[in-house]
C-alpha positions in Angstrom: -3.8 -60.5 -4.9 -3.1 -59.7 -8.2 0.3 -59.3 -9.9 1.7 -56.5 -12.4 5.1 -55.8 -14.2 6.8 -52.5 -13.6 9.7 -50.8 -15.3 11.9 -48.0 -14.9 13.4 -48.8 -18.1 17.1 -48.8 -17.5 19.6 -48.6 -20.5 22.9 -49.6 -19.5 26.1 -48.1 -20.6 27.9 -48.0 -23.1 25.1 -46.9 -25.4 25.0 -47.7 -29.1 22.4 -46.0 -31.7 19.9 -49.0 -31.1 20.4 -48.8 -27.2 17.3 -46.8 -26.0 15.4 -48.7 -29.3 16.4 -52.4 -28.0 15.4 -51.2 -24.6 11.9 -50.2 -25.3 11.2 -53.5 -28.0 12.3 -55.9 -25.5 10.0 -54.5 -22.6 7.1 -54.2 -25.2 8.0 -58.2 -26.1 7.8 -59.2 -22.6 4.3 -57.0 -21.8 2.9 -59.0 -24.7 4.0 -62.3 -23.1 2.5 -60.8 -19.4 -0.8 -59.8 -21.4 -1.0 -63.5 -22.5 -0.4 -64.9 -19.5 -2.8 -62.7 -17.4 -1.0 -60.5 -15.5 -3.0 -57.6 -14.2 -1.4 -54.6 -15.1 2.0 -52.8 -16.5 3.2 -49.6 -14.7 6.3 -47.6 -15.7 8.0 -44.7 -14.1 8.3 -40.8 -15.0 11.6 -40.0 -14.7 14.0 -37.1 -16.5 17.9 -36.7 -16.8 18.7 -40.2 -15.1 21.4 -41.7 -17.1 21.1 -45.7 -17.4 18.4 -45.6 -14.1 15.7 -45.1 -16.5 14.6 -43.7 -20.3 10.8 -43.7 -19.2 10.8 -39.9 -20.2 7.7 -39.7 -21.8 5.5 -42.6 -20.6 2.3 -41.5 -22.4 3.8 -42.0 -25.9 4.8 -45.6 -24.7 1.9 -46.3 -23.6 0.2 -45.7 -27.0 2.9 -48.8 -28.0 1.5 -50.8 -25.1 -2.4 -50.5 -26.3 -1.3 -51.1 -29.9 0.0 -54.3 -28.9 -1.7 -55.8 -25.2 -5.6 -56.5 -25.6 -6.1 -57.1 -22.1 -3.4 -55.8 -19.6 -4.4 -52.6 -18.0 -2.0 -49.9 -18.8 -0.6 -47.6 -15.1 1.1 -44.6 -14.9 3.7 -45.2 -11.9 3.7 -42.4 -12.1 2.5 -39.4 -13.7 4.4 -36.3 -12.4 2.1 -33.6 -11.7 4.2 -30.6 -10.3 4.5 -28.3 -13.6 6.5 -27.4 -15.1 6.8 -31.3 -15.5 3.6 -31.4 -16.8 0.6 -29.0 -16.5 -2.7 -30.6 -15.2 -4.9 -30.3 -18.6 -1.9 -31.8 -20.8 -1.4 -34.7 -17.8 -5.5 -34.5 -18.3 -5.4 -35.1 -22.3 -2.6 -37.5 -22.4 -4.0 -39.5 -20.4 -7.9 -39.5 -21.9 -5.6 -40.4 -24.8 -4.7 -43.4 -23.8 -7.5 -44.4 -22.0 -9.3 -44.6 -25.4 -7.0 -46.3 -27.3 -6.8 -48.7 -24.8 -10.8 -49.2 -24.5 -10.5 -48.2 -21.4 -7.6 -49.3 -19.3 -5.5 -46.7 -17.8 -4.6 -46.9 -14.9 -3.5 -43.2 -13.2 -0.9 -43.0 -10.7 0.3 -39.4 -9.9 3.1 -38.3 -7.8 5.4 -35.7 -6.8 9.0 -36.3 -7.6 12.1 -37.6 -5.7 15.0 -36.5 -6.9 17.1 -33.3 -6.6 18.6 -34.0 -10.3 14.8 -33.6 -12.1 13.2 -30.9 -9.5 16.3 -28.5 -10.6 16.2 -29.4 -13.9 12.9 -28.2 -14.4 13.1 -25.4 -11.9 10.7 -26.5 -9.0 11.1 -25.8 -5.2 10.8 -28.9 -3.3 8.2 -27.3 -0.7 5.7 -26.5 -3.6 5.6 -29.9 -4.8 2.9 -31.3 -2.7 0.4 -28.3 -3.4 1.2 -28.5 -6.9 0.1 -32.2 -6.9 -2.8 -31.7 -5.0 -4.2 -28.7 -6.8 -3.4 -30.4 -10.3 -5.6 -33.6 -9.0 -8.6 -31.0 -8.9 -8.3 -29.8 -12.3 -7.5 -33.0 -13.8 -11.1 -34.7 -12.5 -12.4 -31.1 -13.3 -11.2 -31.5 -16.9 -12.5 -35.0 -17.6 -15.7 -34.7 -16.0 -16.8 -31.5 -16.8 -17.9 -30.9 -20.3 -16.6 -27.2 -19.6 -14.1 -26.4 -16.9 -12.6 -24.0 -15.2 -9.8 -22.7 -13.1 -8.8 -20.3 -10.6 -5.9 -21.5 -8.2 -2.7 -20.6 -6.7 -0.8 -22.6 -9.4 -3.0 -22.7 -12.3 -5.6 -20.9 -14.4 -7.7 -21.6 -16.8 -11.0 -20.0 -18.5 -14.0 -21.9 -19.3 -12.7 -24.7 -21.7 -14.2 -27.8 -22.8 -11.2 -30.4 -22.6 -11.0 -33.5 -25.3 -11.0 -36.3 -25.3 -12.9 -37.4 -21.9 -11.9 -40.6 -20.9 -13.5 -44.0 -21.8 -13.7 -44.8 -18.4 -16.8 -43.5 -16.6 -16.3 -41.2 -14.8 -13.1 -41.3 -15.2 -9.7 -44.2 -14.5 -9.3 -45.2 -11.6 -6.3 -42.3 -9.6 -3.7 -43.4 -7.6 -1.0 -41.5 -5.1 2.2 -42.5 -4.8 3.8 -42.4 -1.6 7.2 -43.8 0.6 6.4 -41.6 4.0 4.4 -42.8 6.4 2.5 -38.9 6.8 1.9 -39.4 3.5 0.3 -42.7 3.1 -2.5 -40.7 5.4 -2.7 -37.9 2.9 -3.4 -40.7 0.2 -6.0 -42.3 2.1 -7.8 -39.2 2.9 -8.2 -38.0 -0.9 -9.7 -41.6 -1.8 -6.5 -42.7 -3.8 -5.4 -46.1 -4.5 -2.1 -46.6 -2.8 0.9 -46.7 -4.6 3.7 -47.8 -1.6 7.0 -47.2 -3.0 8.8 -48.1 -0.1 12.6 -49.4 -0.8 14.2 -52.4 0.6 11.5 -53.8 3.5 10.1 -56.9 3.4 6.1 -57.7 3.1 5.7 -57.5 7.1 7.5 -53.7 7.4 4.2 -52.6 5.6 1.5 -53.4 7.8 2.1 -49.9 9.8 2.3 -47.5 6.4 -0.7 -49.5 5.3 -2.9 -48.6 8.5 -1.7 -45.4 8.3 -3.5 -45.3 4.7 -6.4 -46.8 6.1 -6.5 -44.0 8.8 -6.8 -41.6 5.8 -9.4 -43.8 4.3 -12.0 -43.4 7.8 -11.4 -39.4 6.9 -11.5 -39.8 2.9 -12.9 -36.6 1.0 -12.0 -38.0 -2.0 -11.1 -36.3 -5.1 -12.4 -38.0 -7.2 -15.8 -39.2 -7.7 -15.0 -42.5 -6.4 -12.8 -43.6 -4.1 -10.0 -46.4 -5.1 -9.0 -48.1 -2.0 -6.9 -50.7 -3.2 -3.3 -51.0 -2.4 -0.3 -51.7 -4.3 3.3 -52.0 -3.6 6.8 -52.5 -5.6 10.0 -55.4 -5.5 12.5 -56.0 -7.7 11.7 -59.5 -8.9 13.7 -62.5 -11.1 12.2 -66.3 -11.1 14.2 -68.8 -12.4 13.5 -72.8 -12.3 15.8 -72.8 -9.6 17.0 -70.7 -6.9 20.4 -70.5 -7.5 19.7 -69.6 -11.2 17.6 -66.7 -10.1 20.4 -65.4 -7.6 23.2 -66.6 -10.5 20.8 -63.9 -12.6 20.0 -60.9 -10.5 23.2 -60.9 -8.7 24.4 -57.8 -10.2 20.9 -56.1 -11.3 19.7 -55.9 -8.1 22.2 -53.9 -5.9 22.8 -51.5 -8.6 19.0 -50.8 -8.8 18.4 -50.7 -5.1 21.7 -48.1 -4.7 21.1 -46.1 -7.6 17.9 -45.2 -6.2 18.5 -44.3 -2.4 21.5 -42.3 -4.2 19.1 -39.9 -5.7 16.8 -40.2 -2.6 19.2 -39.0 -0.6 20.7 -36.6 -2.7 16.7 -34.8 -3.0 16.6 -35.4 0.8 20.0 -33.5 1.6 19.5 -30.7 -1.0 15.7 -30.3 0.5 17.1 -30.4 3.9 20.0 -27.7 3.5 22.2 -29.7 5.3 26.0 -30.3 5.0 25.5 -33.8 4.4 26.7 -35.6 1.0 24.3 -38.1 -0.1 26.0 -41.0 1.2 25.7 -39.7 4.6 22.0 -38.5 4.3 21.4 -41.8 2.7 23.4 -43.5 6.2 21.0 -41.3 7.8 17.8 -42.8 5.9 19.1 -46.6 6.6 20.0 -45.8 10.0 23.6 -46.1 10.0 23.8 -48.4 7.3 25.7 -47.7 4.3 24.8 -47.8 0.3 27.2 -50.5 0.1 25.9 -52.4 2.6 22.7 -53.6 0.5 24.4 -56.2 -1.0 22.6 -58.9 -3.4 23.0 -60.8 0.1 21.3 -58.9 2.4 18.3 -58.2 0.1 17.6 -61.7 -0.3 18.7 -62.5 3.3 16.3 -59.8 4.6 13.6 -61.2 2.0 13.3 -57.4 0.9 13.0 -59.0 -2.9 11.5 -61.8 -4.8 14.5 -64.2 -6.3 13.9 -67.8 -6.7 12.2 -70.6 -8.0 8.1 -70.6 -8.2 7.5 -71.7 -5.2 9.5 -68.7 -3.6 7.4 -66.6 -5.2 4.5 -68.2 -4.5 5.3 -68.1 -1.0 6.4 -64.4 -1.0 3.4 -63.3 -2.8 1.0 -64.7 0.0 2.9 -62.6 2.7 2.4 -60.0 0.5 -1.4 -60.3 0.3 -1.5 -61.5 3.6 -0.4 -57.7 4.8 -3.1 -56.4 2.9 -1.5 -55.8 -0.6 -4.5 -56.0 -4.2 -1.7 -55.5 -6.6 2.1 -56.6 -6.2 4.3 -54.8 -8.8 7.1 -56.7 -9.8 9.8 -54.8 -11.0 11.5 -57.5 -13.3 14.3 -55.6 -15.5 16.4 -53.8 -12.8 19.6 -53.1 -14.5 21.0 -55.8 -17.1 19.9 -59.3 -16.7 19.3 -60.3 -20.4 16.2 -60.2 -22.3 15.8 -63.8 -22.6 16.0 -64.4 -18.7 13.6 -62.1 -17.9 11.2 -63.4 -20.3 11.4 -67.1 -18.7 10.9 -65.1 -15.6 7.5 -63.6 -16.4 6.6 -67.1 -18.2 7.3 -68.8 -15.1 5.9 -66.5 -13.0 2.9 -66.8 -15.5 2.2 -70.4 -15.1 3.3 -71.3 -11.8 2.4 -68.3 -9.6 -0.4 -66.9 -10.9 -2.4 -69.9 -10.8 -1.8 -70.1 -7.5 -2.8 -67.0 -6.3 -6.4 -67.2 -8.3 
């Protein structure tokens, strides 16, 4: 199994003029220190209008930073949002190519379909048409880097004979992904020959062996867009390593219940709105946990219920075998969830660097 960074690229209140620039320098210092110490990939988020949860608005232009200064760390969108008016399939197609080729070659594309009621309205989509959108937008994005003239005619988009520049560096094209945190979906994945991207919240390692067959279900039925398939299969956990235990829980103790409630609060606020229900999104996200509350997902009971990574090296190293030992190629560690300072989370990828990874190769 390999291991990756991710971010959502949180900015936490109150903001000054060099908040959002302090934000994106210190992530860019510790993907340097990952790309040193080997890690396979970086991913970051596409997210719009979500206050201190996350300033990855435009991903593509930071991942121009990111080639600039990595040399071997492959670069993934997690994700690219592919409903439009978020972004329309040939300018997802271009931007992408874009970075491909600055990077020599390593993009990695992960595409998804939003989760939250806050960015669908924003940009005026209907919840029901999101799914189409993506899958029709996956056609004309291979379309438009593997066809030296392409062309159009769909239920969402049109487009004349065009010749779309640049093509990728990758041949054919980068390797595509789907991102997913429904079981019906992880099928859908699987059947359109997509590398999984599991964005399940709050399970540990073991509570992903049934989504997992599910995506290999789709796989024994794959038509795969593409023209290859990508079976590999990644997952996400909010992750801090310290040289002990207690200094990692001492660290994250705050960071991680804010991250892990922030998100199910827009989840369930999408989920409620989608729904039409009368329920507030506390109680659709009570609904989602099963009777649990948001509050209930204290620091404790994510580390009691081993839903995250927090520890010393050997924790990790321990976690990151279940992990592979459920079937899991890439573990994304999602290292900066709120505000644990810049200098702890870049002894935490330095650890994790040269005490995990070794161990895992």
């Amino acid at each position: 199994m390999k291991l990756a960074l991710m971010y959502e690229l949180p900015v936490p209140r109150p903001w000054t003029q060099d908040s959002a620039y302090n934000a994106f320098e210190n992530t860019l210092q510790q993907i340097e220190l990952a790309d040193r110490l080997g890690f396979h990939s970086v991913w970051t988020v596409e997210h719009h209008f979500l206050d201190e949860y996350s300033f990855s608005s435009a991903p593509g232009v930071f991942y121009g930073a990111i080639a600039a200064r990595t040399e071997n760390i492959r670069i993934g969108h997690g994700v690219r949002l592919l409903p439009f008016p978020y972004n329309h399939p040939v300018r997802a197609a271009e931007a992408a190519a874009t970075v491909d080729v600055l990077s020599k070659g390593r993009l990695e594309f992960g595409t998804g379909r939003s989760g939250t009621r806050v960015e669908m309205e924003g940009f005026g989509i209907k919840p029901n048409e999101t799914r189409p959108m993506w899958e029709e937008a996956l056609e004309v994005i291979v379309g438009a880097w593997t066809e030296e003239e392409f062309s159009w005619d769909g239920e969402y988009f049109k487009l004349p004979p065009r010749g779309v520049v640049p093509k990728p560096y990758q041949n054919p094209h980068p390797p595509i992904w789907g991102a997913t945190s429904s079981a019906e979906s992880h099928v859908i994945v699987g059947q359109k020959g997509l590398g999984l991207l599991s964005f399940s919240v709050a399970i540990p390692p073991e509570a992903l062996t049934k989504r997992i067959s599910r995506y290999h279900e789709g796989l024994e039925q794959v038509e795969p867009v593409g023209k290859f398939v990508n079976n590999r299969i990644a997952t996400f956990a909010q992750a801090h390593c310290a040289e002990t235990t207690q200094q990692a829980h001492d660290d994250a103790r705050t960071a991680f219940p804010w991250y892990i409630q922030s998100s199910l609060k827009t989840i369930a606020e999408l989920g409620a709105w989608r729904e039409g229900t009368n329920l507030g999104s506390y109680e659709y996200a009570k609904k989602l946990l099963g009777g649990m509350q948001i509050e209930d997902l204290t620091f404790d009971y994510l580390t009691q219920n081993e839903t995250v990574l927090c520890g010393d090296p050997d924790h990790f190293v321990g976690m990151c075998k279940r992990y592979e030992a459920v079937g899991v190629d890439i573990l994304l560690l999602l290292v900066q969830s709120y505000d644990i300072p810049h200098e702890k989370v870049m002894r935490s990828i330095e650890l994790i660097g040269t005490e995990v990874l070794p161990k895992l190769t």
